[in-house]
N, C-alpha and C positions, 0 to 999 in steps of 0.2 A: 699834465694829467696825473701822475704818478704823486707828484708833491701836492698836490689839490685834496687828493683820497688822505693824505697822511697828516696835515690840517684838521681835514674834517674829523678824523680820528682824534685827534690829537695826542700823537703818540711820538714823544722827542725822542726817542729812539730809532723810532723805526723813520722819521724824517731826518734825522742826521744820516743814517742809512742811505734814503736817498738823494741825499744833496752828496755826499762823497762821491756815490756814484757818478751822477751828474759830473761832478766835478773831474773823474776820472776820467771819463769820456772825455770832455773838452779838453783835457790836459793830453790826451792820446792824438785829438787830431790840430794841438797846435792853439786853443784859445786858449790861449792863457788868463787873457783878463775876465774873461768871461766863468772860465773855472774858477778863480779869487775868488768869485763873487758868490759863486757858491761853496767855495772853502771855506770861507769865511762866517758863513751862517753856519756852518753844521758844528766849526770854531765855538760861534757864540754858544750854541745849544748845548755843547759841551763844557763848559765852563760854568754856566747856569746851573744846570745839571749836575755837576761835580761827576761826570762822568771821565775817571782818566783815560780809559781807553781812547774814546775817541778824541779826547784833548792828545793826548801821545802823541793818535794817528794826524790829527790838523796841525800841530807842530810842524810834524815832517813835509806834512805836504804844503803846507805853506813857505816853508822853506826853499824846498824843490822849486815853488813858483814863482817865487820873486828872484831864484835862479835866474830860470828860466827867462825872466823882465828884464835882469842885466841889475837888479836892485840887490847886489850882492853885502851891503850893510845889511842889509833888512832879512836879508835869508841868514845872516851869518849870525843875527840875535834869536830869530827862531831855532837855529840850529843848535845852541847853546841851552835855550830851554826845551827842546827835544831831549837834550842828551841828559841836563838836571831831572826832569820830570822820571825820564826813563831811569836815571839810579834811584829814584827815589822810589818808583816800585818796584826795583829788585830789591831793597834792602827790604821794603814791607812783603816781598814773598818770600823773600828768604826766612822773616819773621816769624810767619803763619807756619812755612815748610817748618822751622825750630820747633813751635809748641806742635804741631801737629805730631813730630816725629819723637816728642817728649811723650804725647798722650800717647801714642802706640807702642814707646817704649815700656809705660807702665802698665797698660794692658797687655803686652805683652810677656811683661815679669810674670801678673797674673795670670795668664795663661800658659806659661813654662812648669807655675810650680802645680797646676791642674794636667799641665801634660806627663809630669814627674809622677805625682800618684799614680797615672795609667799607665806610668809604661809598662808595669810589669804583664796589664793584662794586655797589653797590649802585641809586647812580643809573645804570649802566650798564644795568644790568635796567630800571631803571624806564622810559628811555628806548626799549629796545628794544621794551617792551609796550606804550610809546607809539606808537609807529609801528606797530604791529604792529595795536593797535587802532584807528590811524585809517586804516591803509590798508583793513580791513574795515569801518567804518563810509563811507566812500568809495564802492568797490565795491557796497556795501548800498544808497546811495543813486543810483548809476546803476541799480542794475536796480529800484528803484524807479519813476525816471523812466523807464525808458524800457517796462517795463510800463505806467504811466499812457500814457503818447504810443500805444501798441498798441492799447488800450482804446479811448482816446476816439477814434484813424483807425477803429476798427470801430464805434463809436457812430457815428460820423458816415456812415459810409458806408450804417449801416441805415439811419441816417434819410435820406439822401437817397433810397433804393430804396425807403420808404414816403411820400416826396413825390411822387417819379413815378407810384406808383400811385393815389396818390389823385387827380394830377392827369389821370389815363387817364380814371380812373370820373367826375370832373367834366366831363370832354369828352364820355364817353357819355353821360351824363345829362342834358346840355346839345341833344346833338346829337338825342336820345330825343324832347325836349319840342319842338324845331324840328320837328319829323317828323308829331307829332302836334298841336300847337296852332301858329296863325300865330304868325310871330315877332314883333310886338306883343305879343301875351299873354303868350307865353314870357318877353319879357327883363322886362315888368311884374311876374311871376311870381316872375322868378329877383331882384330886387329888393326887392319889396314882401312879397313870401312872402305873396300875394292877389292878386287880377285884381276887379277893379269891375266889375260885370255891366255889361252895353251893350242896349240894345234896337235891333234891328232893324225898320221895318215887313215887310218879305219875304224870307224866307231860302230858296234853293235846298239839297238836301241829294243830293249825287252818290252814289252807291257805286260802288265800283268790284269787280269780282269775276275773280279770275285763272281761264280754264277750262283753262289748262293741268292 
């Protein structure tokens, strides 16, 4: 079906496309003859075409297949023009890579001695965005510090207003326990966080009653 659409199209590109495939498949699950058959056509269509790529790729793979057949003359003259064909376009990309890397050499010349005239405004700018960025990094960091310095004089200044209060409520508390237990017990008390019972033989016990 696949090769039918690519006909009808008439597109040797895209039907050598499919016949390798093809090919590939068969050659995956073991037909070998049957892949030839279509190696061999996407071969032709490559050759017609003067297409090297896929002449490269039918080389190799024709070669693998008559491997594969036990036709090891026949793979071993493929192999040989796999390997010619294959230097013969690295020397033409090496060719292309040469003048390519001549043209950007001379454009490049070109564009050195256009980068030369600017440089000078060039580091002029860069200078100016120098300073320009550290007088803002600068700035950024005073009002850094001197946020922190705000902070921590109001940190400090709560905590010393929650030390005076605590130490208000230790003085009533203190002053609470004097009030109501003698102060032996009290300071035993506020020490030991316990008072040792004591025995008395006679204890007096006053009340006092205000009739105001």
């Amino acid at each position: 079906f696949p090769v039918t659409i690519q006909l009808a199209l008439d597109s040797p590109l895209e039907l050598m496309r499919v016949y390798n495939n093809i090919g590939d498949v068969l050659y995956e699950q073991g037909k070998y003859r049957e892949a030839l058959k279509y190696t061999l056509r996407y071969a032709k269509i490559a050759e017609e075409t003067g297409d090297k790529k896929f002449r490269q790729r039918s080389l190799k793979d024709l070669s693998k297949l008559y491997a594969a057949l036990g036709d090891w003359k026949t793979a071993y003259d493929y192999r040989v023009q796999y390997d010619e064909l294959r230097w013969e376009m690295l020397n033409e990309q090496r060719a292309e890579d040469f003048e390519r890397k001549e043209a950007l050499f001379t454009d490049g010349r070109k564009q050195r001695e256009i980068d030369r005239q600017n440089h000078g405004l060039a580091q002029a700018k860069t200078r100016t965005w120098a300073l320009i960025g550290g007088a803002l990094a600068l700035a950024l960091l005073v009002l850094l510090l001197f946020n922190r310095n705000r902070i921590r004089k109001r940190a400090n200044r709560d905590l010393a207003i929650k030390n005076t209060q605590i130490e208000q409520e230790r003085e009533r508390a203190d002053a609470l326990l004097r009030n109501i237990l003698p102060e032996k017990t009290a300071a035993e008390l506020k020490i030991n966080n316990a008072v040792k019972p004591q025995r008395y033989e006679s204890v007096t016990v006053l009340f006092y009653r205000d009739w105001e």
